[in-house]
C-alpha positions in Angstrom: 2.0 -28.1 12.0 -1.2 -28.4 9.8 -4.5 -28.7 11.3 -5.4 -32.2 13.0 -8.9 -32.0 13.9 -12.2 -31.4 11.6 -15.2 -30.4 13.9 -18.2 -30.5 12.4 -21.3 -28.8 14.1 -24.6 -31.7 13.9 -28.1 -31.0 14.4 -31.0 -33.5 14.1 -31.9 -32.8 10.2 -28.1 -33.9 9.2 -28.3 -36.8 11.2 -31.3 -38.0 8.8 -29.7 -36.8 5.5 -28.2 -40.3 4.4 -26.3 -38.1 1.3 -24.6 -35.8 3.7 -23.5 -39.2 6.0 -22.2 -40.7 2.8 -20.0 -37.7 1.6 -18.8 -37.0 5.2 -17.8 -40.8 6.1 -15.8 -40.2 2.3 -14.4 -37.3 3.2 -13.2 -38.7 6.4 -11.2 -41.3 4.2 -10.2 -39.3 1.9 -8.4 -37.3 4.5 -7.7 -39.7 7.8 -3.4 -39.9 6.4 -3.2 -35.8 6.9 -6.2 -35.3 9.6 -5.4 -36.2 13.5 -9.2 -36.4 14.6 -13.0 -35.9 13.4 -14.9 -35.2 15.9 -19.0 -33.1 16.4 -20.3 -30.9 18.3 -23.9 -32.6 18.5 -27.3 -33.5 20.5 -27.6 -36.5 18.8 -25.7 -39.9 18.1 -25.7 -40.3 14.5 -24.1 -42.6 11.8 -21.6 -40.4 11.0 -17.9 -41.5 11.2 -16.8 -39.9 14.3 -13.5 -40.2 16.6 -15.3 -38.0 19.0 -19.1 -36.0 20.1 -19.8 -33.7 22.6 -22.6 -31.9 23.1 -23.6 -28.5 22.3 -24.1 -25.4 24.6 -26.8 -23.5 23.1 -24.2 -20.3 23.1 -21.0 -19.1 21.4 -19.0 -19.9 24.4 -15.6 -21.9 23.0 -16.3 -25.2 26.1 -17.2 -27.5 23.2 -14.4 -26.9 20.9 -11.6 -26.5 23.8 -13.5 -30.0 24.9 -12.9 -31.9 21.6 -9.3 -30.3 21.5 -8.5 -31.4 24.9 -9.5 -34.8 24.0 -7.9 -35.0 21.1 -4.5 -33.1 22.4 -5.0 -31.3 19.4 -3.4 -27.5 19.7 -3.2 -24.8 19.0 -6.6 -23.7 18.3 -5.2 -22.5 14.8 -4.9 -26.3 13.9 -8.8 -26.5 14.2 -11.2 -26.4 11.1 -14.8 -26.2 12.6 -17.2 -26.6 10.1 -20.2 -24.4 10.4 -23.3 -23.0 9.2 -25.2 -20.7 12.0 -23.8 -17.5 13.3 -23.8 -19.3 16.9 -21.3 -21.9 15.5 -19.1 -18.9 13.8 -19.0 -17.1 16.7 -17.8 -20.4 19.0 -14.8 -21.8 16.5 -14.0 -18.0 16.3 -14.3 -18.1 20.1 -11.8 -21.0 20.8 -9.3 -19.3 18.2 -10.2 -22.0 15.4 -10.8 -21.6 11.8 -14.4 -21.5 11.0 -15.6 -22.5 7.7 -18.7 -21.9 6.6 -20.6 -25.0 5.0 -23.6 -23.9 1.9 -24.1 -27.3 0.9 -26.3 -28.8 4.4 -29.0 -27.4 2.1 -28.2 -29.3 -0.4 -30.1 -32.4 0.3 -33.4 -30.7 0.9 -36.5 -31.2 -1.8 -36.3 -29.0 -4.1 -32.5 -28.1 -3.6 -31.8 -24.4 -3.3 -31.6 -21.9 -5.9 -27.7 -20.5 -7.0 -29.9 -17.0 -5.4 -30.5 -18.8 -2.1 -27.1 -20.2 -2.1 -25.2 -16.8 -3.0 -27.9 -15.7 0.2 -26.4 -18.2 2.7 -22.4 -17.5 1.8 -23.2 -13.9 2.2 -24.8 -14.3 5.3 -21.8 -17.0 7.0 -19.1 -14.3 5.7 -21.6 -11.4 7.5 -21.0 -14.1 10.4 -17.5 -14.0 10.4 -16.7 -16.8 8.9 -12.8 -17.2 7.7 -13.7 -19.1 4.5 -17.3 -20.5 2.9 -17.4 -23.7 0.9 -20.2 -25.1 -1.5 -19.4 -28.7 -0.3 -17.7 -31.5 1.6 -15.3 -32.0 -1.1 -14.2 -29.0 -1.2 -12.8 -29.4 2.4 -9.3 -30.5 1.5 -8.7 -27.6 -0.8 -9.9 -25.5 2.3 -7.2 -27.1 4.4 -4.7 -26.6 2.2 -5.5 -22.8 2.1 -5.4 -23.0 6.0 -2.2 -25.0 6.6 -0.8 -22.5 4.0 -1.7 -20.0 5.9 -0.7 -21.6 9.3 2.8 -21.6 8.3 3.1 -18.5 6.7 
């Protein structure tokens, strides 16, 4: 079985970044036929298109992920993608038993946009983390699935 639930891991200057909304509510529709759940781990209510929130402990404890699986009845954790970008987030999706994928593109949106330098700096530094896999953007999210479900059923 293929994963069925996208995490994403929200804090306050994503739910302000009307680009990042816009790409995420497309890359919900782009993959809601293959994709049981979306679903944050987040302080805030935002405008992003969510099934489901809950919100963060400030720790790498697993509660929020098994939380958002639970109420999805989404398992094994191995069909979880939680997309992250801080060594705390790693840490919990790795935690729960979920993929974590690191995410370079939050940056994006900020004035001026990174440098390639400080881009190549932040996909180091998620793999340093323990990330399973490090993507440039949200559109690369179905490739990264693919790899995943390949891997799932290997």
């Amino acid at each position: 079985m293929p994963v069925q639930l996208i995490i994403i891991c929200e804090d306050d200057a994503l739910h302000h970044n009307l680009p990042f909304q816009q790409q995420w509510n497309a890359l919900r529709q782009q993959l809601q036929p293959r994709t049981l759940a979306f679903a944050a781990i987040s302080s805030a209510t935002t405008p992003l298109d969510l099934d489901i929130r809950v919100s963060p402990a400030n720790s790498d404890l697993p509660w929020p992920v098994f939380s958002l699986m639970q109420q999805t009845t989404t398992y094994p954790p191995s069909h979880v993608l939680v997309l992250c970008r801080s060594q705390i987030e790693i840490q919990r999706a790795k935690n729960a038993g979920a993929w974590a994928v690191g995410l370079t593109d939050w940056y994006e949106h900020t004035t001026p946009p990174p440098t390639e330098a400080e881009r190549e700096l932040v996909r180091s530094r998620v793999l340093d983390h323990g990330a399973d896999a490090v993507i440039d953007s949200l559109s690369e999210v179905g490739d990264a699935i693919d790899a995943l479900n390949a891997m799932i059923e290997s």
